[in-house]
N, C-alpha and C positions, 0 to 999 in steps of 0.2 A: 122801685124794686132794689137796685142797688145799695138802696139806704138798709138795707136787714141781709143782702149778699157780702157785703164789705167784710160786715164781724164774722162771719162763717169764714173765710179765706182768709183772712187775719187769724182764727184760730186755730185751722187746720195747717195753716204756714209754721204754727210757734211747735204746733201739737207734733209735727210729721218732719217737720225740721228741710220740707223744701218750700219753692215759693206755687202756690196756689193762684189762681187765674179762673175763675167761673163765669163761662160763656152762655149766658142768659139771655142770646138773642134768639137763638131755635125754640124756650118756651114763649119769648114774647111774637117771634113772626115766624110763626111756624111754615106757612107757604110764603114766604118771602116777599106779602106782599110792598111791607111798606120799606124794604130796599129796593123793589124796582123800580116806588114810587119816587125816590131820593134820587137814583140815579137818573130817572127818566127827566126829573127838572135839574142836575146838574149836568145833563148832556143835549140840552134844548135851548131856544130861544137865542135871541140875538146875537148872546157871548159868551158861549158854554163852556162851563169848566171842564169838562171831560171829553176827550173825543171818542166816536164809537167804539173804537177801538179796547178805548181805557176803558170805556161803561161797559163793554163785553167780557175784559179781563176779567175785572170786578166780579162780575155776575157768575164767569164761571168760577170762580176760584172760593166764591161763598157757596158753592154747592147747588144753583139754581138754573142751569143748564147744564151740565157735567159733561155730556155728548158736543159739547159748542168749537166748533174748531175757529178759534180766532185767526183771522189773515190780515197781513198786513193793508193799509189806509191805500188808494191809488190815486193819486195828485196829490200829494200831502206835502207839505211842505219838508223838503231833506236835505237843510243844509247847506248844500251845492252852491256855493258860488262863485263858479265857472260863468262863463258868458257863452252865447252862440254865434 
């Protein structure tokens, strides 16, 4: 799809004299499924690239929980090293 998006934004960029950016992911995944499928395998298994937290960001900030109150990780690694 972006192979026939490119020359539109390219032309509308020359034509309008700013820069153009067309976001073609709301007609390709309209119910978001296949970012929750991406996120859901880069915040799983043995040694996840995302922690929930990030995978929750993520998710609200694309529009697919909007209502999502992200809170902070509890036992999470912070830092800290102090001793007891």
């Amino acid at each position: 799809m972006s192979l026939y998006i490119r020359p539109i934004e390219s032309e509308l960029s020359l034509k309008l004299g700013i820069d153009i950016k067309m976001d073609i992911n709301s007609a390709i995944d309209v119910d978001h499924q296949q970012l929750i499928s991406n996120i859901t395998k880069l915040s799983t298994g043995q040694s996840p690239a995302l922690t929930p937290q990030q995978a929750q960001t993520i998710l609200k900030q694309a529009g697919v929980f909007p209502d999502l109150k992200v809170s902070a990780v509890e036992g999470g690694d912070d830092n800290d090293n102090s001793t007891n």
